[in-house]
C-alpha positions as a printed Julia matrix, in Angstrom:
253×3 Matrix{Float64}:
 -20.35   47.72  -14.0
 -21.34   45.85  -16.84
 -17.63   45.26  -18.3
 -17.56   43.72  -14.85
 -19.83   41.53  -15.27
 -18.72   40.3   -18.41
 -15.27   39.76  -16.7
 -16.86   37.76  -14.5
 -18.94   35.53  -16.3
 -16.8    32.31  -16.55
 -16.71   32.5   -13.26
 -20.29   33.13  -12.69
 -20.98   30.56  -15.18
 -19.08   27.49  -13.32
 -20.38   28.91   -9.75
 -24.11   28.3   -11.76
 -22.66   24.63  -13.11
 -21.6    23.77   -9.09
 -24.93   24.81   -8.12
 -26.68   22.82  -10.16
 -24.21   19.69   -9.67
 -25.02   19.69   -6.08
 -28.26   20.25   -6.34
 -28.62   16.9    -8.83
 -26.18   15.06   -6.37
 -27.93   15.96   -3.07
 -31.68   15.23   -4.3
 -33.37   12.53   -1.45
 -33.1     9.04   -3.81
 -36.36    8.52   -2.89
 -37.35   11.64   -4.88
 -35.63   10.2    -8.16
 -36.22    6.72   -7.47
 -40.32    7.53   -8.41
 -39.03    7.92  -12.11
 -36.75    5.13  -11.99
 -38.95    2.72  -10.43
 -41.39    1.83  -13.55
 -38.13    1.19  -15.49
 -36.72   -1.21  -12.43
 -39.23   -3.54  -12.4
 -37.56   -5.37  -15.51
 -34.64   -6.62  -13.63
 -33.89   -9.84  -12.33
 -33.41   -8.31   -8.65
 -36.58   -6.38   -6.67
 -35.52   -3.37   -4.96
 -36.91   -3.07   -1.64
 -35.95    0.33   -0.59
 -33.62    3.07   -1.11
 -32.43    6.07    1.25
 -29.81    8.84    1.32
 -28.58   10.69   -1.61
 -27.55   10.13   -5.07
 -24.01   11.2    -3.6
 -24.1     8.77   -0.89
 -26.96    6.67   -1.15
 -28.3     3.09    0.5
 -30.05    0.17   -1.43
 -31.83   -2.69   -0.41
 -32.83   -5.09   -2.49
 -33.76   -9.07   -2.97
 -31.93  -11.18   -5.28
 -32.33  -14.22   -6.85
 -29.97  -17.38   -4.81
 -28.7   -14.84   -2.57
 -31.35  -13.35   -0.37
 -31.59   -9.66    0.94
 -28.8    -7.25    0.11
 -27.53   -3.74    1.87
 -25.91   -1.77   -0.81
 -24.05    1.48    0.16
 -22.42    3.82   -2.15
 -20.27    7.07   -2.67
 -19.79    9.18   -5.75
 -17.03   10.78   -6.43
 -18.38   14.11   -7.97
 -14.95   15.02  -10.04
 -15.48   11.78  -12.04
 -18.93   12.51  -12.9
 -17.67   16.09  -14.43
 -15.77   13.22  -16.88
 -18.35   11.95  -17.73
 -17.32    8.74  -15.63
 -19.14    7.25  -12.52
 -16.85    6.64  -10.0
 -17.8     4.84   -6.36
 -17.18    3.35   -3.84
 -19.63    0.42   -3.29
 -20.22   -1.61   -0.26
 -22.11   -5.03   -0.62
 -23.15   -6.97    2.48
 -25.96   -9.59    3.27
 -26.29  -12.68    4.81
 -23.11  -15.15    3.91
 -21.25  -12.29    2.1
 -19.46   -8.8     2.14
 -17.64   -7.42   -0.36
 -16.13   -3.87   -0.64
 -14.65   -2.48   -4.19
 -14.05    0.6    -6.41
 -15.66    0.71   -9.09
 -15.66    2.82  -12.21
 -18.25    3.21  -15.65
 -17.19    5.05  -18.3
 -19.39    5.64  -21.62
 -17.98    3.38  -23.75
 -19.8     1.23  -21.06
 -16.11   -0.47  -19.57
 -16.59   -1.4   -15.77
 -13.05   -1.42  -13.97
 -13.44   -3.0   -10.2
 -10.05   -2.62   -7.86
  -9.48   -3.22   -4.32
 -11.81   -5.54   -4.19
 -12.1    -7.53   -0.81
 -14.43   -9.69    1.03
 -15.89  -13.16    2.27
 -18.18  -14.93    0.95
 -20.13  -18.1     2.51
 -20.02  -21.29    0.52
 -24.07  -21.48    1.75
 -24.18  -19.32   -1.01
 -23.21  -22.27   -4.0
 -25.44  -24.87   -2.04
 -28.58  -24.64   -4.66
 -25.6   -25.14   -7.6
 -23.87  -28.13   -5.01
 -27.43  -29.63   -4.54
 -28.49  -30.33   -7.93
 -25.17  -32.33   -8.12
 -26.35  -34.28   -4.55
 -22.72  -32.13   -3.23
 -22.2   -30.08   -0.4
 -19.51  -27.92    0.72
 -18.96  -25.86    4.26
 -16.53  -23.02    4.41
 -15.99  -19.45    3.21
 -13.69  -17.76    0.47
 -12.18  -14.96    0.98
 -11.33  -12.13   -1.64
  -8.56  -10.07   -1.8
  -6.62   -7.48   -4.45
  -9.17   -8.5    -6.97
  -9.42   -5.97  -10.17
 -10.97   -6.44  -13.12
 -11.98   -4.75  -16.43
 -15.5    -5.63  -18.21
 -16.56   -4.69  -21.32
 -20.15   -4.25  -20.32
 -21.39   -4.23  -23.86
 -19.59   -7.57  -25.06
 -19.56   -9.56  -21.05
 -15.65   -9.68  -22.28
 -13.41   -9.87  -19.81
 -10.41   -7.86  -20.62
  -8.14   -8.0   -17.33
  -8.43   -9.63  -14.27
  -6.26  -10.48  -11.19
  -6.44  -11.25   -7.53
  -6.5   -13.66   -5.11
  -9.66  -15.88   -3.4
  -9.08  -18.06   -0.62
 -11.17  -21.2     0.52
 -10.84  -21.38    4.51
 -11.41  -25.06    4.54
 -14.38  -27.2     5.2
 -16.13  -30.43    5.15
 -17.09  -31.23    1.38
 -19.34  -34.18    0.16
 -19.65  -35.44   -3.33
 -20.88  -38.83   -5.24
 -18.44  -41.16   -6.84
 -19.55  -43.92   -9.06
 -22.52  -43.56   -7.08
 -21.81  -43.68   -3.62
 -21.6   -40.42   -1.03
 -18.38  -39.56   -0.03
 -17.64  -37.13    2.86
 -14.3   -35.71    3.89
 -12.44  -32.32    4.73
 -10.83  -29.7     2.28
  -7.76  -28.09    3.92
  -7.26  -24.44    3.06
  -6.77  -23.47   -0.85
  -5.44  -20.97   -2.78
  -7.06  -19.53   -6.37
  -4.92  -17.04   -7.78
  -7.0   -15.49  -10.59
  -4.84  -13.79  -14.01
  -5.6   -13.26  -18.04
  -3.84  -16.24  -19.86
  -4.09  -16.7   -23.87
  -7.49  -14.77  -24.32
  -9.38  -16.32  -20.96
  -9.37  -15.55  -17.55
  -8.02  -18.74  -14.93
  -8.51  -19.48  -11.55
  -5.17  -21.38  -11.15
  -6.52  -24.03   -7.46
  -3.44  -24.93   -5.21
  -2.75  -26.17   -1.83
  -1.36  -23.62    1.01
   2.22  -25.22   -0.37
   1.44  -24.15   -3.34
   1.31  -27.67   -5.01
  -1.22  -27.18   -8.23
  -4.85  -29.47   -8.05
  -7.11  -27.66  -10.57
  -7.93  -25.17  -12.96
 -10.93  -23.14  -13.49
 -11.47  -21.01  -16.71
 -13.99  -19.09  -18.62
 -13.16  -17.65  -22.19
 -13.96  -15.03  -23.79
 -16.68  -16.98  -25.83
 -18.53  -17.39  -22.97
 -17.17  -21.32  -22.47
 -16.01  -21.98  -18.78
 -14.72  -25.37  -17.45
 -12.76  -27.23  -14.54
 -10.03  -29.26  -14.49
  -9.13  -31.39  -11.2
  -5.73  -33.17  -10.78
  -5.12  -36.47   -9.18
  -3.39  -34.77   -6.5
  -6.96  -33.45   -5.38
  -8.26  -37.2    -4.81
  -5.22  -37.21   -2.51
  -6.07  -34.87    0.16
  -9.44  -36.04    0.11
  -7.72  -39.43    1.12
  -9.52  -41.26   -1.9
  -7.97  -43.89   -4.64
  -7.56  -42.79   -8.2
  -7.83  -46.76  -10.05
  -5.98  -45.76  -13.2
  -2.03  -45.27  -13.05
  -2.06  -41.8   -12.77
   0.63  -39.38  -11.33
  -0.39  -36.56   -8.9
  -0.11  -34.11  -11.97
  -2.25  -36.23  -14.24
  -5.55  -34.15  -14.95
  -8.24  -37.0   -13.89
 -11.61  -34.9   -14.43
 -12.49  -32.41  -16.67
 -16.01  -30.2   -17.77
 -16.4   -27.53  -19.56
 -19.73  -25.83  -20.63
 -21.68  -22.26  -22.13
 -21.83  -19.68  -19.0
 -22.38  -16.25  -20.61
């Protein structure tokens, strides 16, 4: 009986290491989230409430510029015997929704992929405003991965596609408003020479800005002349519809 036994025990052992696996993954989160809660209360965000399971779980939770957020979530328990934390997140709230798969390993590297969504440009206004500029549409997100190295903010790949719908926009120039319409744009996103680029062009793909942010942490904007163009205002200078007429950068991260 006992050489039995002994047989058995790797198998006894890993039916003992599933039991306790579920166990940890099906605890209520609002069981654990009494411990976690003290240790919350640092972060920029303020969770509201939490329900479900550490397997498949629901946040809500207020943050900062973008109001009330619904966070669902799914583990994938294999990953987690990896010691990775693999899931499948769901992000929705007023003006956006985004869906991705998302992945943590140890050495603290975040990989998103299939990321989609919308997001509202209601959402930039505070940012617009402080410029006296305003902007109506949405952008929406598609086949957007990415890998972060949490512990440097380094952005080590990153591709996809984000799409501005179109809208009215409104912006000063030498100090008078102007108002006119965007048509629809195109920002294809890729890794080029050590920063990641937001490469801005029209449906026809004709190029009329850049956006970048490197891996020091400097971002910036180029806009072409070409831009001026569909907004149906002059450019004064000789310039052609290539020539880069504006250009910012600052520190982000």
């Amino acid at each position: 009986m006992f050489k039995a036994i002994w047989a058995a025990r790797w198998y006894m052992l890993l039916g003992f290491l599933v039991f306790i696996f579920t166990l940890i993954a099906t605890t209520p989160l609002h069981f654990v989230w009494q411990y976690a809660e003290p240790h919350a209360r640092a972060l920029p965000v303020k969770v509201k409430r939490v329900s479900g399971t550490l397997w498949q779980g629901q946040l809500q939770l207020q943050a900062p510029q973008v109001g009330l957020l619904e966070i669902d979530w799914q583990l994938e328990p294999l990953a987690l015997l990896m010691a990775q934390a693999d899931v499948l997140l769901d992000v929705s709230g007023e003006g956006i929704s985004l869906q991705t798969h998302a992945q943590v390993s140890l050495d603290q590297q975040l990989s998103l992929s299939e990321t989609q969504g919308e997001l509202s440009s209601a959402l930039l206004q505070p940012m617009l405003r402080k410029g006296r500029a305003n902007l109506s549409g949405d952008f929406e997100i598609s086949g957007l991965n990415a890998l972060v190295d949490l512990s440097s903010r380094q952005i080590h790949q990153a591709e996809g596609r984000i799409v501005f719908t179109g809208g009215d926009v409104g912006f000063p120039v030498d100090g008078k408003p102007i108002q006119s319409t965007l048509p629809l744009l195109v920002g294809d996103l890729k890794r080029e020479q050590e920063k990641t680029v937001l490469d801005i062009n029209t449906d026809e793909g004709l190029p009329i800005g850049q956006a970048f942010l490197q891996n020091d942490g400097w971002g910036g904007v180029a806009i072409r002349r070409r831009f001026l163009d569909i907004l149906g205002q002059k450019w004064p200078a000789q310039a052609t519809e290539e020539t880069v007429i504006f250009e910012v950068s600052q520190k982000i991260l």
